[in-house]
LUMGU-97110 format. One record per residue (C-alpha): residue in three letters; residue number from 1; y, z, x. Coordinates in nm, 2 decimals, always signed. Layout:
N
NODE   residu   num    north       up     east
NODE      Ala   NUM        Y        Z        X
...
This chain:
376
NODE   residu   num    north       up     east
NODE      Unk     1    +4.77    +1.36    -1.58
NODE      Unk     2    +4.83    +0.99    -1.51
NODE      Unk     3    +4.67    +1.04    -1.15
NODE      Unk     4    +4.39    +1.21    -1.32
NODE      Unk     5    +4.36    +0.92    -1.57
NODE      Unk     6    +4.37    +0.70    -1.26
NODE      Unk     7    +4.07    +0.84    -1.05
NODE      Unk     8    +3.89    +0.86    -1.35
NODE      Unk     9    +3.94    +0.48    -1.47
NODE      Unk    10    +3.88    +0.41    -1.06
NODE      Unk    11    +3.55    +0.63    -1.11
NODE      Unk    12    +3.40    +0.43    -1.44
NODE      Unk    13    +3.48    +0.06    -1.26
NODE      Unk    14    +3.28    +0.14    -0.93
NODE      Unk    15    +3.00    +0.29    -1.21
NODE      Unk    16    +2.96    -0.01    -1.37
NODE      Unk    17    +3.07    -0.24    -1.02
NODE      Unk    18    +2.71    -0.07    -0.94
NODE      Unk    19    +2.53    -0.11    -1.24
NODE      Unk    20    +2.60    -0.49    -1.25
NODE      Unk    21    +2.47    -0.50    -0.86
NODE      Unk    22    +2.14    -0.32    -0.98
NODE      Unk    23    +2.12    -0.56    -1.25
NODE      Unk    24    +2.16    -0.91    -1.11
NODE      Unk    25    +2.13    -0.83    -0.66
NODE      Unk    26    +1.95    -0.68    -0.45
NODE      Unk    27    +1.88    -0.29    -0.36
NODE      Unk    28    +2.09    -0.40    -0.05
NODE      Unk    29    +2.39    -0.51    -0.21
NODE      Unk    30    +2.38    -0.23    -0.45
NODE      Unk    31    +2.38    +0.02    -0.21
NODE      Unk    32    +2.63    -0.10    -0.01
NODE      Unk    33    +2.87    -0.05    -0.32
NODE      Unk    34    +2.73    +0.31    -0.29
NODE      Unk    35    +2.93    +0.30    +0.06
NODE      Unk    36    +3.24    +0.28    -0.10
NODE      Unk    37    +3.19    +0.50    -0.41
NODE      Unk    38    +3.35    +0.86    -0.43
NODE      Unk    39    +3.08    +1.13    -0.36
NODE      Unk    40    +3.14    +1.25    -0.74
NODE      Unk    41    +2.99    +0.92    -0.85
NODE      Unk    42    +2.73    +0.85    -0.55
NODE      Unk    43    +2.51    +1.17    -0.68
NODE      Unk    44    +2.50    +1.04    -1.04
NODE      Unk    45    +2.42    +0.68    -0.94
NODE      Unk    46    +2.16    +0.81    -0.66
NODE      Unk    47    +2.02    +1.01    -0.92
NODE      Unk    48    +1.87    +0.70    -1.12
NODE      Unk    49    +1.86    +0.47    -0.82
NODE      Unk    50    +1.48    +0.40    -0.76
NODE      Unk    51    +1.48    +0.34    -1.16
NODE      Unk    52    +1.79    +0.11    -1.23
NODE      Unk    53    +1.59    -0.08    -0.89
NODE      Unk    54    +1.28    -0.08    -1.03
NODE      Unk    55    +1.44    -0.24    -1.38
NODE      Unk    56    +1.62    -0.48    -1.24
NODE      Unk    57    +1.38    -0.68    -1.01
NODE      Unk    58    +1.13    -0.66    -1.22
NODE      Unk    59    +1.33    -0.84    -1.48
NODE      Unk    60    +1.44    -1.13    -1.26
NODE      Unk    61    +1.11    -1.23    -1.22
NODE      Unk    62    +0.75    -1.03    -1.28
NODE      Unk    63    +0.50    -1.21    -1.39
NODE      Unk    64    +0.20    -0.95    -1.33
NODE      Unk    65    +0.04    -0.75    -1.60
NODE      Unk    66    +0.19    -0.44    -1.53
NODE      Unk    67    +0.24    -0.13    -1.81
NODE      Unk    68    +0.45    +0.11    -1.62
NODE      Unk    69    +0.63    +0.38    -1.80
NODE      Unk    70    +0.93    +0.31    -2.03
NODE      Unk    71    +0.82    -0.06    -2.08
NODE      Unk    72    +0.95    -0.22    -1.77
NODE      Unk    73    +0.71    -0.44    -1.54
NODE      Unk    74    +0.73    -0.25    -1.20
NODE      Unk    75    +0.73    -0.38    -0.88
NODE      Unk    76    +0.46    -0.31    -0.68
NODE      Unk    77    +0.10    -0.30    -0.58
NODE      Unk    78    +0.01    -0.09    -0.32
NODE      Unk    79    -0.32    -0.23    -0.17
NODE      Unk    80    -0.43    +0.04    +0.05
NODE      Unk    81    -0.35    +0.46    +0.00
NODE      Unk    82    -0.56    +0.70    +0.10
NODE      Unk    83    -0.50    +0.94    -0.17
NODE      Unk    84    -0.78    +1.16    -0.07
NODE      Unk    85    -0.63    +1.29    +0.24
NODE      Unk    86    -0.61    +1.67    +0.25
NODE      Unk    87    -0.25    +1.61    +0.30
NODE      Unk    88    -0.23    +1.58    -0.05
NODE      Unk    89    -0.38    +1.90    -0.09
NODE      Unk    90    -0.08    +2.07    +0.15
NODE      Unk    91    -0.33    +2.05    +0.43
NODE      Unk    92    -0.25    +1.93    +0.78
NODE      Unk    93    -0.42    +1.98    +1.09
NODE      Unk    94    -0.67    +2.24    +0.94
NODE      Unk    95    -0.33    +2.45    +0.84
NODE      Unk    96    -0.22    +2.53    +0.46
NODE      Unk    97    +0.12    +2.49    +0.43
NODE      Unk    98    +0.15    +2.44    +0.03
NODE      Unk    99    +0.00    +2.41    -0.26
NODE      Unk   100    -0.14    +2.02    -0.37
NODE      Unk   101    +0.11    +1.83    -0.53
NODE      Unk   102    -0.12    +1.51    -0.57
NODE      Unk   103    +0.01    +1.52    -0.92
NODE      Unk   104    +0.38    +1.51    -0.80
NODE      Unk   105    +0.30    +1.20    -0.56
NODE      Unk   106    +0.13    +0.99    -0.82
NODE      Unk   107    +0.46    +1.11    -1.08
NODE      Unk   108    +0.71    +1.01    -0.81
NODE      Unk   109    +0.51    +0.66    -0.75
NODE      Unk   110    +0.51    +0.54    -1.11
NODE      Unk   111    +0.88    +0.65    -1.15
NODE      Unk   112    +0.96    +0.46    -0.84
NODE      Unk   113    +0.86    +0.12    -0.94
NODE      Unk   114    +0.51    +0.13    -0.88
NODE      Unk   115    +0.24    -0.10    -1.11
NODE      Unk   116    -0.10    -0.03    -0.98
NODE      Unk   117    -0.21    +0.18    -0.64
NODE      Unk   118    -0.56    +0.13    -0.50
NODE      Unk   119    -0.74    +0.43    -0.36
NODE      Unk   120    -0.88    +0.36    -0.03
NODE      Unk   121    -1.30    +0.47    +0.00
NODE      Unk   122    -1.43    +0.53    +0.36
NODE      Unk   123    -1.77    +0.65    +0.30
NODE      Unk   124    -2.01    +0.67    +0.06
NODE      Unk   125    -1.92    +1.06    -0.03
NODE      Unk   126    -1.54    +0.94    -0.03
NODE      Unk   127    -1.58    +0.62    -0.24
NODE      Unk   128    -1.73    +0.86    -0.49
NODE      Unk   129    -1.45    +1.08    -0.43
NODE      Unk   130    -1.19    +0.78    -0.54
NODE      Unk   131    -1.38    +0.65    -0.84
NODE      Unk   132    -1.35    +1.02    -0.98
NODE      Unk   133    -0.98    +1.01    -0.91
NODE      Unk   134    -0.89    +0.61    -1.01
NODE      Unk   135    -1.06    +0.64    -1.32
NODE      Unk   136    -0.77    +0.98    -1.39
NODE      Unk   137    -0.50    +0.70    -1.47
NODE      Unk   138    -0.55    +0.31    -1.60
NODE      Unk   139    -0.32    +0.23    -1.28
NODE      Unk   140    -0.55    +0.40    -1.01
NODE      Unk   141    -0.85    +0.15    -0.89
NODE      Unk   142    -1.08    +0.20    -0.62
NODE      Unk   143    -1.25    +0.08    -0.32
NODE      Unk   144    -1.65    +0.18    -0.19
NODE      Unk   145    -1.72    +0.12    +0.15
NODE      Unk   146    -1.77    +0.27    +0.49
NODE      Unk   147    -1.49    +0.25    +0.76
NODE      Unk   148    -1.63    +0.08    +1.08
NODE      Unk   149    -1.55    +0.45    +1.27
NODE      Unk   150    -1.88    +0.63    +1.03
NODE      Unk   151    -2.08    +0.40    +1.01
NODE      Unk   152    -2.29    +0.63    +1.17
NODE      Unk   153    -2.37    +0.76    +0.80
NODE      Unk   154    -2.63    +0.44    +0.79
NODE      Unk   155    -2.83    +0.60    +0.98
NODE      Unk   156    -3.08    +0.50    +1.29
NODE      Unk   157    -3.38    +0.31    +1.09
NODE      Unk   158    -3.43    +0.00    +0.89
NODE      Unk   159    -3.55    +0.19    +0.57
NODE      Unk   160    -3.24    +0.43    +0.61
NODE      Unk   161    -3.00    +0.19    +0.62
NODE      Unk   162    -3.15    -0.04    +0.34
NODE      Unk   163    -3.16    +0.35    +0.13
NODE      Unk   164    -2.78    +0.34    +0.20
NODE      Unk   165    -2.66    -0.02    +0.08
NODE      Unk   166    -2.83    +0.02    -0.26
NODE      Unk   167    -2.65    +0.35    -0.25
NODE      Unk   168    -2.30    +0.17    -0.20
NODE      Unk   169    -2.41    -0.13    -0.44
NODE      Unk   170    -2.49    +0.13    -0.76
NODE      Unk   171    -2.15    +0.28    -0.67
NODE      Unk   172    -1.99    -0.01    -0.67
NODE      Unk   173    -2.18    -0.16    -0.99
NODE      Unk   174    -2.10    +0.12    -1.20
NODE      Unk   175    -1.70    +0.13    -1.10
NODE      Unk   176    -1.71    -0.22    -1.19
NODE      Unk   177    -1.83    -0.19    -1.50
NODE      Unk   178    -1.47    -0.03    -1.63
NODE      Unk   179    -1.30    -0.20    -1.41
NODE      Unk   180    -1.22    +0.07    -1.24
NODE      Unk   181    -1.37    -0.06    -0.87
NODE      Unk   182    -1.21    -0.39    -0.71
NODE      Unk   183    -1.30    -0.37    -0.33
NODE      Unk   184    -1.53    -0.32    -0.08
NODE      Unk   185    -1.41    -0.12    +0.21
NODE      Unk   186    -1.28    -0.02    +0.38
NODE      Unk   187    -1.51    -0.21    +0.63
NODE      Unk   188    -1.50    -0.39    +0.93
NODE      Unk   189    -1.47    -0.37    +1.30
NODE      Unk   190    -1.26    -0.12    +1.56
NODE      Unk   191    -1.30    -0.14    +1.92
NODE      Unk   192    -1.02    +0.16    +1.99
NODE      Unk   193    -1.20    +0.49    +1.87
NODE      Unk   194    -1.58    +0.42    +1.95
NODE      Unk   195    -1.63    +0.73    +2.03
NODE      Unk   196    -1.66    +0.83    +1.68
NODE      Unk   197    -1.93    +0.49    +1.63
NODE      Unk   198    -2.03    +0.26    +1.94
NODE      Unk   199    -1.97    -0.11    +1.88
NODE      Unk   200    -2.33    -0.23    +1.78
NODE      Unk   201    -2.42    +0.02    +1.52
NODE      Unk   202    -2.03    -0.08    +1.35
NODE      Unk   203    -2.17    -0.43    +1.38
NODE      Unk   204    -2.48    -0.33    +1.19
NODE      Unk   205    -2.27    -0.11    +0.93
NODE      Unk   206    -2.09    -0.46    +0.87
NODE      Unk   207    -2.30    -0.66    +0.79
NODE      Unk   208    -2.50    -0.45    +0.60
NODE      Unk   209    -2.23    -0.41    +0.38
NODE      Unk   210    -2.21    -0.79    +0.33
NODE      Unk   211    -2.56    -0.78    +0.15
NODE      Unk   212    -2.33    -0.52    -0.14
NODE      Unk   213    -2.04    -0.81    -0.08
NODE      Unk   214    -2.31    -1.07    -0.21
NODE      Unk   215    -2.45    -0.86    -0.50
NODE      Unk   216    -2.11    -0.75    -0.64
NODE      Unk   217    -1.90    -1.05    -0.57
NODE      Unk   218    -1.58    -0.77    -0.45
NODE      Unk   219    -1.37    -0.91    -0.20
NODE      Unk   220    -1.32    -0.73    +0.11
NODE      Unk   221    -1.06    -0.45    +0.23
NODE      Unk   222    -1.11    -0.52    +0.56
NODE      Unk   223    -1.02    -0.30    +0.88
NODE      Unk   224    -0.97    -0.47    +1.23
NODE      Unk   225    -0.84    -0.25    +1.52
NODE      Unk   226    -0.82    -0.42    +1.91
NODE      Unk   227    -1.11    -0.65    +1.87
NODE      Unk   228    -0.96    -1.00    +1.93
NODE      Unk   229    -1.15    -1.27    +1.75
NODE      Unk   230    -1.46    -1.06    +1.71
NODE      Unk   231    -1.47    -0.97    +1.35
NODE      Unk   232    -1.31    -1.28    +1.23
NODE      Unk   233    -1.61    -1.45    +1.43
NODE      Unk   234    -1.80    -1.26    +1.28
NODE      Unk   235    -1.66    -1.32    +0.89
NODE      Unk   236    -1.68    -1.69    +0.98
NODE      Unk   237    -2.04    -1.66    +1.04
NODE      Unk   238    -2.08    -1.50    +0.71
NODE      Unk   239    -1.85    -1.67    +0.54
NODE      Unk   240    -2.08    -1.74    +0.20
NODE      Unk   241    -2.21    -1.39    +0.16
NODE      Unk   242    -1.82    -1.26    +0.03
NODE      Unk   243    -1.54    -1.42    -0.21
NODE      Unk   244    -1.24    -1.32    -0.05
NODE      Unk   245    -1.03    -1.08    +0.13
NODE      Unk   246    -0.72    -0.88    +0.34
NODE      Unk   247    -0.75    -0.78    +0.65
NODE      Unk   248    -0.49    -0.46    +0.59
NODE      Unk   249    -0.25    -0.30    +0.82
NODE      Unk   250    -0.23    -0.60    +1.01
NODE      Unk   251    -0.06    -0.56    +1.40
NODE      Unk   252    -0.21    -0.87    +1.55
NODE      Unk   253    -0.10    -1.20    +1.72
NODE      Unk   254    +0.02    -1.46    +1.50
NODE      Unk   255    -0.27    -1.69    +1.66
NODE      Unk   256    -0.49    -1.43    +1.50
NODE      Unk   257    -0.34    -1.42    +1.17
NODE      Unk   258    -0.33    -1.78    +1.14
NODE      Unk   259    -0.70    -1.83    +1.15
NODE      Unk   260    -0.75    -1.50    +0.90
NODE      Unk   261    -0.53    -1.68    +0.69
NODE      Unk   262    -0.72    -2.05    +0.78
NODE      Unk   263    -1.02    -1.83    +0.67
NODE      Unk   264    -0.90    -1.80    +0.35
NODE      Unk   265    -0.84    -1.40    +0.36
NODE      Unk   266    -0.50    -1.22    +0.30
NODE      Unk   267    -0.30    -1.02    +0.51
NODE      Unk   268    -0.23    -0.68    +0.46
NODE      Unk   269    +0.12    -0.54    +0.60
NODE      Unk   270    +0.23    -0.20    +0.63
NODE      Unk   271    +0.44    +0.02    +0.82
NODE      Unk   272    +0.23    +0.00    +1.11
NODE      Unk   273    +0.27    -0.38    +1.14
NODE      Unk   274    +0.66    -0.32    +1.19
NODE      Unk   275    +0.69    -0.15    +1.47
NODE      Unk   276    +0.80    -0.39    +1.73
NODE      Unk   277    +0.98    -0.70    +1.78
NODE      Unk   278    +0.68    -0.89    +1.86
NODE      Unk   279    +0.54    -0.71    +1.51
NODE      Unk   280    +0.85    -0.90    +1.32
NODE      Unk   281    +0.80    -1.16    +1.50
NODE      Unk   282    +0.47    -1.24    +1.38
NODE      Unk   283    +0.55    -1.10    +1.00
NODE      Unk   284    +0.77    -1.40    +0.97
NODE      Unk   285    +0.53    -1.66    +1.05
NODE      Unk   286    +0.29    -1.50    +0.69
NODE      Unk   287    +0.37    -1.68    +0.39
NODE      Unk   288    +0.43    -1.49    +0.11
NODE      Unk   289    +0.17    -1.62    -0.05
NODE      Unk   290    -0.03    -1.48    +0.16
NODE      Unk   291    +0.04    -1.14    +0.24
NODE      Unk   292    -0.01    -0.80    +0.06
NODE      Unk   293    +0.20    -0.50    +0.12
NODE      Unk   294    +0.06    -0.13    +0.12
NODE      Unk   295    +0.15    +0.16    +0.30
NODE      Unk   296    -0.18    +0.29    +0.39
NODE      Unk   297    -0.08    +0.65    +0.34
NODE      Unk   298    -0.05    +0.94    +0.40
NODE      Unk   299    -0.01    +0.75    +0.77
NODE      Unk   300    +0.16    +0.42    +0.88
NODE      Unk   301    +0.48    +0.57    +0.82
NODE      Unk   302    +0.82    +0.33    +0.95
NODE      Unk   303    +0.96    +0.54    +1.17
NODE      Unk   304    +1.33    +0.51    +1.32
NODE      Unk   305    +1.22    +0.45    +1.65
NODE      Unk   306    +1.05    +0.10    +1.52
NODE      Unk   307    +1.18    -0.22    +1.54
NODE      Unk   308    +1.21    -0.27    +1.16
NODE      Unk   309    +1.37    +0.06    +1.04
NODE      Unk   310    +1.73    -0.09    +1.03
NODE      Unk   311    +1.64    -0.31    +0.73
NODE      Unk   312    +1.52    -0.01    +0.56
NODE      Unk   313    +1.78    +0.09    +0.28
NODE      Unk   314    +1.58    +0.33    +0.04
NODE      Unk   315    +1.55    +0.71    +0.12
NODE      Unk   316    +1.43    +1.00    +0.01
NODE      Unk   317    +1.48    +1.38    -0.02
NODE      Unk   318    +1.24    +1.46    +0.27
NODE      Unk   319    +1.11    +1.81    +0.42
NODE      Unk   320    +0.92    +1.97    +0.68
NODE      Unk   321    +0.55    +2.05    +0.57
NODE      Unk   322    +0.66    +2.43    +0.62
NODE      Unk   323    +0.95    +2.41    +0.45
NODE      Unk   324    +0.79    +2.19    +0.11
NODE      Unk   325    +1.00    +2.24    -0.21
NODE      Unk   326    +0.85    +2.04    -0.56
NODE      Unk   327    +1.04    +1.74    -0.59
NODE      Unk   328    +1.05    +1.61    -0.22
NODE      Unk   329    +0.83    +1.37    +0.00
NODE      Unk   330    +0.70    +1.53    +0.33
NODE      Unk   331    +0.89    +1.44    +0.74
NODE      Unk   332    +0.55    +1.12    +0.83
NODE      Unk   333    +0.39    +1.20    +0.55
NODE      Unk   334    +0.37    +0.86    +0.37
NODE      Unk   335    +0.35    +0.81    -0.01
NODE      Unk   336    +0.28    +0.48    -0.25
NODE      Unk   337    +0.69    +0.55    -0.31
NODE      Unk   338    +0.76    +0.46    +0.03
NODE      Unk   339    +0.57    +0.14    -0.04
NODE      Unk   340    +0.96    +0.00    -0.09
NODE      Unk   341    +1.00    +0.06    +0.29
NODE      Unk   342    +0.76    -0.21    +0.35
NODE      Unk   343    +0.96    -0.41    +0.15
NODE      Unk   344    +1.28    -0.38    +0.28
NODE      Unk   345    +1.15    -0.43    +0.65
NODE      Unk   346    +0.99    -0.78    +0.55
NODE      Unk   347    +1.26    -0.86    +0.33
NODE      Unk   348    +1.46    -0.88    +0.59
NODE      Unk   349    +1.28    -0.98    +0.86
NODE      Unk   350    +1.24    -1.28    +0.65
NODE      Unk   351    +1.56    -1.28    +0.54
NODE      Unk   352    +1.48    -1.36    +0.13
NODE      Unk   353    +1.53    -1.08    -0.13
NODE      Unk   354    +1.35    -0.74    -0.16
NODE      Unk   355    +1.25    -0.86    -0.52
NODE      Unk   356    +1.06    -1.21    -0.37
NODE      Unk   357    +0.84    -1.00    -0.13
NODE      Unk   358    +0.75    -0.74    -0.35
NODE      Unk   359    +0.68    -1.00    -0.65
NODE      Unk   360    +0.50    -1.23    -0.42
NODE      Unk   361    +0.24    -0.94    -0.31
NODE      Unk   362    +0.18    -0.79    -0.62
NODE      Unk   363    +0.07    -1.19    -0.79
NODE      Unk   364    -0.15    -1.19    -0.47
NODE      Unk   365    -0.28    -0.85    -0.55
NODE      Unk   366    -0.38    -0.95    -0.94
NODE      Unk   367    -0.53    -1.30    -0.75
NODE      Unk   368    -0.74    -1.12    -0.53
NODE      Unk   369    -0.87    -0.80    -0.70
NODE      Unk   370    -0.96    -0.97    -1.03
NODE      Unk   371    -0.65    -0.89    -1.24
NODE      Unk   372    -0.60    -0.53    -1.22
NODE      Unk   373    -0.73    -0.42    -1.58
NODE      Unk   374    -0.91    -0.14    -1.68
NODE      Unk   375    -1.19    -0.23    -1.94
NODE      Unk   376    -1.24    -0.04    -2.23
């Protein structure tokens, strides 16, 4: 009996030993409490983890607008997900493997500390396609663009292209209207899959975009893969025809991220901007006040094999596609959830708190997308 009584006292001090790290540290801190607790206790605590989190970092300093469930101000913003993927519909590769579970993402997001996700357009069918979806949930906003790789949709004359932009620009007027739009993009430049669109007609699909940038007022979601200075040359140019911008999933020089941020324009960091040294490297040279976090999924993933996955400290129950089960995430299948990942590799790359990065990113996020609110 009395060793009984002792385990269980032992039991109820680590408990609230944990509690008080969720509460007033950091996830990291926290967790490493975890370590040391006895396995009865770790699979209540884990149970509630991404919550308790969630709570407690919002609480020592949020300052957005958020409404996330229960009444606590969640944590992040995720800039960029491409919530359209057939992924989400248990596609992959042309291959069914299970049934959608869309729903179960989005459920798994707001629970996890999520405040407002940002569904990522690519044409003009797919921009559609996410103002359908964004306006499903007063946290879902949109983007309408075309992604430098189709801009081939434009089409080959003057009249067809022109038909095109005022297509874009009605989309974009009416999602604005509620609130529901906040971007244009995902647009831009990307000299490492031209096969799917040669260089010069992306350069036309660009800028003709910017004439919708100057009719709307939207910032930009910008994409820039492998092509130096030449889209930020090509911003500069045209620097009066938009308000603002990111240039997301960022995995350039720090040369090059200096003069986005010189240009007045955010930058956008995801998993893919992890992945080496060099990657960190750079991370650390962007202000906080500068950057935005996303995960850009279902892709972008941080893999072990990348230079930032030791600072990662938030898992979750994870299967094969084949193998799904309701209630897990999917083996490189990214979701907004994951968007703590990002975090955590920044955080400490940096070497600050989990909480400043993700607080910093999501003020930026209401600064640059117009406040994040649905209209009414």
């Amino acid at each position: 009996m009395v060793v009984l009584l002792r385990s269980t006292v032992v039991n109820l001090i680590v408990i609230i030993a944990i509690a008080i790290a969720a509460a007033f540290s950091t996830a990291a801190r926290a967790s490493a409490a975890l370590v040391f607790a006895p396995s009865s206790v770790r699979s209540v605590v884990r149970y509630s983890w991404s919550t308790s989190f969630s709570m407690s970092s919002s609480a020592a300093g949020s300052s957005g607008e958020g409404d996330g469930e229960g009444g606590d101000k969640p944590l992040f913003v995720d800039i960029g997900a491409n919530l359209l993927s057939e992924m989400y519909q248990g596609t992959y590769r042309g291959k069914e493997r299970h049934e959608a579970d869309l729903d179960d993402v989005l459920k798994r997001a707001w629970a996890g500390g999520l405040d407002r996700i940002i569904v990522t357009g690519g044409t003009l069918a797919e921009s559609r396609e996410a103002l359908v979806l964004a306006r499903t949930d007063s946290r879902l906003f949109s983007t309408v663009g075309v992604h430098p790789t189709r801009c081939g949709e434009f089409g080959d004359t003057d009249a067809d292209r022109d038909a095109h932009v005022e297509a874009l620009a009605e989309l974009a007027e009416e999602g604005m209207r509620d609130g529901t739009v906040v971007a244009l993009g995902e647009l831009g430049m990307d000299y490492a899959r031209t096969s799917f669109c040669d260089v010069e007609t992306q350069r036309r699909g660009f800028l003709a975009q910017l004439t919708v940038a100057e009719r709307t007022g939207l910032p930009l979601f910008l994409h820039n893969r492998e092509t130096g200075f030449d889209l930020l040359d090509l911003l500069t140019e045209n620097r009066s025809r938009f308000s603002g911008g990111v240039v997301h999933s960022f995995d350039d020089t720090a040369d090059l991220a200096v003069a986005i941020m010189d240009a007045g324009l955010y930058v956008g960091i995801n998993g893919c901007s992890l992945k080496t040294a060099e990657n960190l490297d750079v991370v650390r040279t962007i202000p906080l006040d500068r950057m935005l976090l996303e995960t850009d999924c279902p892709w972008c993933d941080v893999r072990a094999s990348h230079a930032g996955s030791n600072h990662v400290r938030t898992a979750f129950p994870t299967k094969q596609e084949k193998k799904w089960e309701r209630g897990s995430c999917i083996k490189s299948r990214y979701e907004p959830v994951h968007i703590i990942q990002v975090a955590e590799v920044v955080a400490g790359a940096k070497g600050v708190e989990v909480s400043v990065v993700a607080e910093a990113s999501r003020r930026n996020a209401y600064k640059l997308f117009g406040g994040l609110q649905k209209k009414h």
